[in-house]
N, C-alpha and C positions, 0 to 999 in steps of 0.2 A: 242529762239528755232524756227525754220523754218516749213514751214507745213510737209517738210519728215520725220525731226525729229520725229515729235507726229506722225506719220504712225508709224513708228517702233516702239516706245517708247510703242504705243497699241499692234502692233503685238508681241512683247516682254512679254508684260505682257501675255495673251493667253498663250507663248510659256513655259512659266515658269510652268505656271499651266497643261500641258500637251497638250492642244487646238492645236497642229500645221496646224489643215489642218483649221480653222480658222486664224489663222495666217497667212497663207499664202493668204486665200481671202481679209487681209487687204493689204497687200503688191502686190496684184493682182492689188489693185484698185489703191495705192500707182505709179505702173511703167506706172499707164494709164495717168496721172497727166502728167503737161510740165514742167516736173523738169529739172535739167540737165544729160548729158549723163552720167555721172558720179554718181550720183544720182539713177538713173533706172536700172544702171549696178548695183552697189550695192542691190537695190532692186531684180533682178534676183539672185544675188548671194545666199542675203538669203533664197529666194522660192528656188533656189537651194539647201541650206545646211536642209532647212525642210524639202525634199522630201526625200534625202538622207537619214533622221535622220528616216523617214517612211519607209525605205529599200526597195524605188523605184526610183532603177539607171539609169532609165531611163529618166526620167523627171526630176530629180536632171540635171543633164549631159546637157542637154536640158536647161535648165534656165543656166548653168554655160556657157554652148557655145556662145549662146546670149549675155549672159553679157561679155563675153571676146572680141565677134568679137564686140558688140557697141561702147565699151570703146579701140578697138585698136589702134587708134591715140590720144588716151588721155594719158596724165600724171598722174600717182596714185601711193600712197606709198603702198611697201608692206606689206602684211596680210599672218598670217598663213593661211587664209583659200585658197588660190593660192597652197600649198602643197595638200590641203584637195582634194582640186576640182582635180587635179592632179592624187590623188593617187583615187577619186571616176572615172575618164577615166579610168584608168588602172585595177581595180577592174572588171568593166563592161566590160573588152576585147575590150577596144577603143585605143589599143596601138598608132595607127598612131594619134591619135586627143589629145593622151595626149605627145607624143612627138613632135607635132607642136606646140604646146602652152610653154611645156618648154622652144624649143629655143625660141620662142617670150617673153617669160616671163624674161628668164635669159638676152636679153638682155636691160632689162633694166636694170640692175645692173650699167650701165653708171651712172644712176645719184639717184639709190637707192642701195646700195652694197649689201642688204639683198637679192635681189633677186637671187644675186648665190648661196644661200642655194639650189635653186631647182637647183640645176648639181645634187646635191647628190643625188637625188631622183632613190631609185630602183622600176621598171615598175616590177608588174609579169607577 
């Protein structure tokens, strides 16, 4: 296991037990680390989906964009949570920033197919 790994694995356990905004200070300290982009992006992701789960779309949104624009020249398989983040833009009245990410997102269906699941995606 890698030292990101046991970042999570901790933050994880916290999140279980209800601790998210602990959680997220371990994954804080986690994307300060010189992991790879790939790595840090994922870590934004989850400070993303904790804040989100704390019903503050703001700062969720905020860790999701980060991690999208860091990892934009990166190769990564898809996650249901790329719907998640998605449908937390569009929730928050960020329609432009959640429709620039889908086509970015859809096109990578080039070389992971799953990602055209998000065409389907309804914006309110």
């Amino acid at each position: 296991m890698n030292k990101y790994d046991s970042y999570v694995n901790k933050a994880n356990r916290y999140e279980i037990f209800g601790f998210r905004k602990k959680a997220i200070k371990i994954m804080e300290l986690a994307i300060e680390e010189p992991f790879t982009k790939l790595e840090i992006g994922s870590g934004l992701i989850y400070i993303g989906l904790m804040y989100r789960k704390l019903k503050d779309l703001d700062k969720a949104n905020k860790n999701f964009e980060n991690a999208l624009d860091l990892c934009k020249d990166e190769q990564y398989p898809y996650s249901s949570n790329f719907k998640t983040i998605i449908q937390s833009f569009s929730e928050n009245r960020e329609t432009e920033k959640a429709m620039k990410w889908i086509h970015h997102l859809t096109e990578r269906a080039i070389y992971d197919k799953n990602f055209s699941k998000l065409k389907k995606l309804k914006l309110e």
